[in-house]
C-alpha positions in Angstrom: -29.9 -15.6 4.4 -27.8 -15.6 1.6 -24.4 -16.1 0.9 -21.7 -15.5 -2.4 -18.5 -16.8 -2.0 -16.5 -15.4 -5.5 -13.7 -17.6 -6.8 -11.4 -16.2 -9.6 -9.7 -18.8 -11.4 -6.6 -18.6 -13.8 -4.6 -22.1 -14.8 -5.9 -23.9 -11.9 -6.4 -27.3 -13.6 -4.7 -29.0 -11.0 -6.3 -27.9 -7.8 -9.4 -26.3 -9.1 -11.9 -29.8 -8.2 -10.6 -29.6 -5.2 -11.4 -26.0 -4.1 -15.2 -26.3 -6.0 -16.1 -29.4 -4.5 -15.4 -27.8 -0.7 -17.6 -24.8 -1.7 -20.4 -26.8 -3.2 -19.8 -29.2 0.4 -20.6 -26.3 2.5 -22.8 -27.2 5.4 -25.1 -24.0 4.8 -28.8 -23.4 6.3 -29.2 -20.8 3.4 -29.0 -20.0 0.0 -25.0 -20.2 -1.2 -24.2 -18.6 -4.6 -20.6 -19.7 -6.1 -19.5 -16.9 -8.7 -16.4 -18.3 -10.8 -14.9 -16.4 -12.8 -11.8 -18.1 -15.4 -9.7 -15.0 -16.1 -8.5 -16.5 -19.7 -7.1 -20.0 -18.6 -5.6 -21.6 -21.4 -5.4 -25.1 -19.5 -8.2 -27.0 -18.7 -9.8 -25.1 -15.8 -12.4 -23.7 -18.2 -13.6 -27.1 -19.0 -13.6 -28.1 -15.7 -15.7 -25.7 -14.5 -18.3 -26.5 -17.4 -18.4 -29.8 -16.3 -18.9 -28.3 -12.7 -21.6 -26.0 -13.9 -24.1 -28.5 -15.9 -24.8 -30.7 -12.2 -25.0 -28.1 -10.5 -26.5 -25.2 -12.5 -28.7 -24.0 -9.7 -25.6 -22.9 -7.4 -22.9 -21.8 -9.5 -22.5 -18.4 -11.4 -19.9 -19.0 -14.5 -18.1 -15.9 -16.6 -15.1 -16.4 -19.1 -12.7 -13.2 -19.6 -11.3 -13.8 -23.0 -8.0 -12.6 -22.0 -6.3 -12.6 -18.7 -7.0 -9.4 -16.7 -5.8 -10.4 -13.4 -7.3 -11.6 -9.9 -8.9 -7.9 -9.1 -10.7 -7.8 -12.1 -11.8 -11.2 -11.6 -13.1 -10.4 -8.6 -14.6 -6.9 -9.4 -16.5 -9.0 -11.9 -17.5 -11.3 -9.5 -19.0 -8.5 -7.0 -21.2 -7.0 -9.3 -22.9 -9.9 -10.0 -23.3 -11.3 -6.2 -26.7 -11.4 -4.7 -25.8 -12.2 -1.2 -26.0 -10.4 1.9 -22.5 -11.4 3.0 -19.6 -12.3 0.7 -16.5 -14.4 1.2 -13.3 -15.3 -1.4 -12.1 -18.7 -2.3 -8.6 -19.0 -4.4 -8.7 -21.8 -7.0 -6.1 -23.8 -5.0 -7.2 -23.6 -1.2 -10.1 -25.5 0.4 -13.0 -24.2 2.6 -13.4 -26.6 5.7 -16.9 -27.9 5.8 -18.6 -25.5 8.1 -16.8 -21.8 7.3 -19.6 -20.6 5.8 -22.0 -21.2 8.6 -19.9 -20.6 11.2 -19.0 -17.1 9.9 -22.3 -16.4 9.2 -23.3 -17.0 12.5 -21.3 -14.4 13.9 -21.6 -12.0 12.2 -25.7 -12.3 12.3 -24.9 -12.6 16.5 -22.9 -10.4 16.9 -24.5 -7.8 14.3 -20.9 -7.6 12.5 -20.4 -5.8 9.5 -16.8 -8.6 8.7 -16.0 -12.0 10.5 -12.8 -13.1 10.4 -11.7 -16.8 10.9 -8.6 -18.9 11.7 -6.2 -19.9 8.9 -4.4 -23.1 8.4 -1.7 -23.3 6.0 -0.2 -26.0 4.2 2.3 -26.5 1.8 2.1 -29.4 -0.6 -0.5 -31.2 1.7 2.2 -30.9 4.6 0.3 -28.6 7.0 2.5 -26.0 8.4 -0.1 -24.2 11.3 -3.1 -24.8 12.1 -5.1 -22.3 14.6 -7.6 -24.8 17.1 -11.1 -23.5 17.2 -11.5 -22.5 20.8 -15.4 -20.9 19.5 -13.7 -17.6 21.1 -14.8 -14.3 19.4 -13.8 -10.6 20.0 -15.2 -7.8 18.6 -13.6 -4.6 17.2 -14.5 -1.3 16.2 -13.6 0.3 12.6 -10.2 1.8 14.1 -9.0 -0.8 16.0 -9.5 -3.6 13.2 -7.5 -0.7 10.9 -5.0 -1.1 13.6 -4.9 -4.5 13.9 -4.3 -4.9 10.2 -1.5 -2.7 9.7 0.3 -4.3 13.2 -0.2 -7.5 10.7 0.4 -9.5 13.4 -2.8 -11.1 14.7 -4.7 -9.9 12.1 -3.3 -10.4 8.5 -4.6 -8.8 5.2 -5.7 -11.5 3.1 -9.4 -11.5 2.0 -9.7 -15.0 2.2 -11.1 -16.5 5.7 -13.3 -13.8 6.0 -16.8 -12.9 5.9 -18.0 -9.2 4.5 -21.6 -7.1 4.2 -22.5 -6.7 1.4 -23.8 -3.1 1.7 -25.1 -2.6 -1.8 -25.1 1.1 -1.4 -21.1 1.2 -1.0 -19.2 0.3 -4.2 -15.7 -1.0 -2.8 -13.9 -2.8 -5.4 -10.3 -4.1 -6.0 -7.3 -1.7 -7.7 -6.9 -3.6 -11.1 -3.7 -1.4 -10.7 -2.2 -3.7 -8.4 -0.9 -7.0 -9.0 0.1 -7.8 -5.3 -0.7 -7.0 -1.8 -4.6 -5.9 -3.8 -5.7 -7.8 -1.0 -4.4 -5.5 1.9 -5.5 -2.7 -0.1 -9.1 -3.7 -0.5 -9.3 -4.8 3.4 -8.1 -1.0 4.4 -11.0 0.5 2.4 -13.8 -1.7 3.6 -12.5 -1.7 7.0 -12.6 2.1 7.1 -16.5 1.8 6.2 -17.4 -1.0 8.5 -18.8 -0.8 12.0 -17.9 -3.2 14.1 -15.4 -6.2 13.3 -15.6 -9.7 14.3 -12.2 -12.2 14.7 -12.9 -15.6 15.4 -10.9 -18.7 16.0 -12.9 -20.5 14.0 -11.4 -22.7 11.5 -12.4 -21.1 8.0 -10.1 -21.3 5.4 -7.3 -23.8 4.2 -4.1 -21.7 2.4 -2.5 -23.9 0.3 0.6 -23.1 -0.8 2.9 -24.7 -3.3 6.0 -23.9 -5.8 3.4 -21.6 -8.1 2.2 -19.6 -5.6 2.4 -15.7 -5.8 5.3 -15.4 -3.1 7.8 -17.7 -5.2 7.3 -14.8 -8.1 7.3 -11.3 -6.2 10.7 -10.8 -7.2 10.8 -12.0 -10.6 7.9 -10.4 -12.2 8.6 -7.3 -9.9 5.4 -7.5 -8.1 7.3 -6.0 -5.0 6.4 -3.0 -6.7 2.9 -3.1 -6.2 3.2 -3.9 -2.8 5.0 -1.0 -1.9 2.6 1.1 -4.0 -0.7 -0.9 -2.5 0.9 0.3 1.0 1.4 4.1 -0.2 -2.1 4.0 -1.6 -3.7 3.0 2.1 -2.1 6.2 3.3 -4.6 7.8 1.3 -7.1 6.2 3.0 -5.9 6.8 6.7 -6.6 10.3 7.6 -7.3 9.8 11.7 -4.3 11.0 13.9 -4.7 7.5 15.9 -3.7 5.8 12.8 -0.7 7.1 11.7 1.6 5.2 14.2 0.6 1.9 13.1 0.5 3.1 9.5 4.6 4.0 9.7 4.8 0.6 11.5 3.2 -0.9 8.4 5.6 0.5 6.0 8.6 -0.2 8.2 7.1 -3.7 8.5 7.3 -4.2 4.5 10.7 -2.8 4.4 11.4 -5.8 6.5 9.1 -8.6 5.1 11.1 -7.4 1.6 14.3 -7.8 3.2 13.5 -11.3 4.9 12.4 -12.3 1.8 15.2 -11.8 -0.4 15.8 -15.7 -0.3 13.2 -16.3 -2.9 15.0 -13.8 -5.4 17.8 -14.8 -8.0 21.0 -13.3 -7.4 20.4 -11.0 -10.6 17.3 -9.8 -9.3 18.3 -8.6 -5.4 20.1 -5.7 -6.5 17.0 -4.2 -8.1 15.3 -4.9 -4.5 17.6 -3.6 -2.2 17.4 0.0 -4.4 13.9 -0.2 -4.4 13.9 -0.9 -0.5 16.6 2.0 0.0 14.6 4.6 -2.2 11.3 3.4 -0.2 13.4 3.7 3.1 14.2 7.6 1.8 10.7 8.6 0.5 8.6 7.1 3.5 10.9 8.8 5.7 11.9 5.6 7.9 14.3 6.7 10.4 17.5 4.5 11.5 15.8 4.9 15.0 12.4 3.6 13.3 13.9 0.5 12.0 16.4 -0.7 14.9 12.9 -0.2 17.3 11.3 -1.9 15.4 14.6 -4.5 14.8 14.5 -5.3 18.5 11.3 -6.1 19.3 10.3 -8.4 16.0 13.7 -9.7 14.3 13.9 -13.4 15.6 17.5 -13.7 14.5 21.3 -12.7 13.1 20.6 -13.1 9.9 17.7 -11.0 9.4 19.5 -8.4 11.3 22.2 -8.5 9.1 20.2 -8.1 6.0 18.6 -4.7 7.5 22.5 -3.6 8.2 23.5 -4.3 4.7 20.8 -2.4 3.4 21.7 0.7 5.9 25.1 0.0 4.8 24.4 0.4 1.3 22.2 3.8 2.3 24.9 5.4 4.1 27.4 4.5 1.3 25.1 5.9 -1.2 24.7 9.1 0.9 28.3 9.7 0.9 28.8 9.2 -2.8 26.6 11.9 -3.3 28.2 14.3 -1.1 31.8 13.7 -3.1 32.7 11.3 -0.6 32.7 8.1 -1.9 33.8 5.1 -0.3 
């Protein structure tokens, strides 16, 4: 009965207490290991978590990278060390309600699970934005159909915070220190594909905090959309059953989309280089007109998403004829 939850930290001064003290508040019947690893702050998070570590030496694991190697290594350092026989993730700046642990645990001992998932409630600047009630209501999938679920990313999203994995010490699944975004879908496809049965809960397990630093105000600027076009060609190579190939060209049409709808965050200097990546992804993924207007119809809420996906068709057929000597 024990648990690690890993927490990779970089330049968290700010929210870091927060996030250790609802780990170290965790009402657990077991043994609870917190692995931190400071992936070459240069504020005061590395302090902190001293000062965290001498009171309470017996609980928390502490490593220093000397240089910043990003939040898959950090984790992948984290994982060889853990001890547990389940595993969970904690982000610097996000909170674990009191009971996640436990709860997850629970399940996942009940219902002989191999990964529990719980409900997520987000909030931005300590303005909560959704909150799931915990109605104690459980469902359980098989390998396949959590694959599927996770690439509908609908119900099931692919974050590996809020959730509760195996630890089955004779599989090594680690993160793609590759990839600087969307690592986190990436590493849920591969140790989906070796699980057994799934568990999603509505539990209440994990607090997403999000604020003007956080990963999705920077995609565009330090080209991270990149990587997540790359993390979601890379899961092809992990989906080989026939049964999973539908959902799999709904995934990539889906990030097409998500890319598209979230051109609002990017500077007006830095959209051009997204809508040619998103038109070259559209080409080599092999996303048919017909693909993206089904998919258009039955998940774009409004006219101005709709008109983003037509000027990016625009800008394909326009392209298309330039290259046949027909330019426009």
């Amino acid at each position: 009965m024990h648990v690690s939850i890993i927490m990779p930290v970089y330049n968290s001064e700010q929210y870091l207490k927060r996030a250790l003290s609802s780990a170290l508040q965790q009402k657990f019947k077991g043994e609870l290991e917190i692995i931190i690893v400071n992936d070459g702050s240069s504020d005061d998070s590395g302090s902190i978590c001293r000062e965290y570590l001498a009171e309470f030496y017996d609980r928390l694991v502490y490593l220093e990278h000397k240089q910043n190697m990003g939040v898959s290594a950090a984790r992948n350092t984290a994982m060889d060390l853990m001890r547990g026989d389940y595993f969970t993730f904690l982000d610097a700046d996000d909170i674990l309600p009191v009971n996640a642990i436990q709860e997850m645990y629970d399940l996942a001992e009940d219902k002989q699970c191999d990964i529990v998932l719980g409900s997520i409630a987000r909030v931005y600047e300590d303005i909560e934005l959704h909150k799931k009630t915990s109605k104690k209501h459980a469902i359980i999938l098989d390998s396949d159909e959590g694959l599927i679920e996770l690439m509908n990313h609908k119900s099931m999203r692919g974050h590996v915070w809020g959730k509760l994995f195996k630890n089955k010490k004779n599989q090594k699944i680690q993160f793609s220190s590759d990839l600087r975004y969307a690592e986190d879908l990436h590493f849920c496809v591969g140790i989906f594909a070796n699980s057994d049965l799934i568990c999603v809960s509505d539990s209440s397990c994990y607090i997403y905090c999000q604020h003007e630093q956080s990963t999705v105000h920077k995609k565009f600027e330090r080209f991270l959309y990149i990587d997540w076009t790359r993390s979601v060609e890379l899961i092809g190579e992990k989906i080989e059953k026939v049964k999973l190939q539908k959902p799999y060209y709904r995934l990539k049409i889906k990030t097409i989309h998500q890319l598209v709808r979230e051109l609002r965050f990017a500077k007006k200097n830095e959209s051009e280089h997204v809508i040619d990546h998103v038109n070259e992804k559209i080409r080599t993924w092999q996303i048919t007109l017909m693909g993206l207007i089904r998919y258009r119809s039955l998940s774009l809420a409004n006219l101005l998403k709709i008109g983003q996906i037509n000027y990016i068709l625009w800008r394909l057929s326009r392209k298309a004829l330039r290259n046949k000597g027909l330019g426009i």
